[in-house]
N, C-alpha and C positions, 0 to 999 in steps of 0.2 A: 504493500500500500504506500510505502515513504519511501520505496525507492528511487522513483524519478527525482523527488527531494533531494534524498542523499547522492542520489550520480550527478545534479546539479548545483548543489553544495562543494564536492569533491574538485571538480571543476574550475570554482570558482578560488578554489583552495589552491589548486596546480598554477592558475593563472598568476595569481596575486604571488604565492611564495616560490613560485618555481619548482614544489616536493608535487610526490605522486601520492594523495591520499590514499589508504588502506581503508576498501569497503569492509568490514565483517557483519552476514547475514545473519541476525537475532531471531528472536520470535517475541511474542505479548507485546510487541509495540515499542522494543527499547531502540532507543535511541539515545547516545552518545557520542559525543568527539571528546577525544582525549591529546594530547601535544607532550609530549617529553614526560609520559606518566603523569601528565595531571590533569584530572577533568575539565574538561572548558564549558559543556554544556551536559547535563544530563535532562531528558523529558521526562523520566519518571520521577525526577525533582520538583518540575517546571509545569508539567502536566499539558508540555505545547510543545510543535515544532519550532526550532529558531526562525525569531525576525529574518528577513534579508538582510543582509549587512554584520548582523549579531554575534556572528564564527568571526567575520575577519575580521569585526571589529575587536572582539576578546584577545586574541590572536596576534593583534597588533599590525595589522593592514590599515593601508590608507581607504580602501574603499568603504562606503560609508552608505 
């Protein structure tokens, strides 16, 4: 269901930082991005997909 999200997330990730994100397929809905072991977004926290902007902005990207 959140995968075209997450493969345009990922994307947006490779663009901005130049890295190749690492998809991993869950189940119940989880969604996470993680950066150097440290969580940057969890939805089972947040109970929502990330904003547009919200990963690269956490992340430390100019796009906004």
């Amino acid at each position: 269901k959140h995968l075209p999200k997450a493969a345009s997330l990922a994307a947006e990730i490779k663009c901005e930082f130049n890295v190749q994100p690492k998809l991993i397929e869950g189940s119940g809905g989880v969604f996470e991005v993680k950066a150097d072991g440290r969580l940057i977004f969890s939805k089972a926290e947040t109970g929502r997909f990330p904003e547009p902007g919200e990963i690269l902005s956490a992340l430390g990207g100019t796009k906004k």
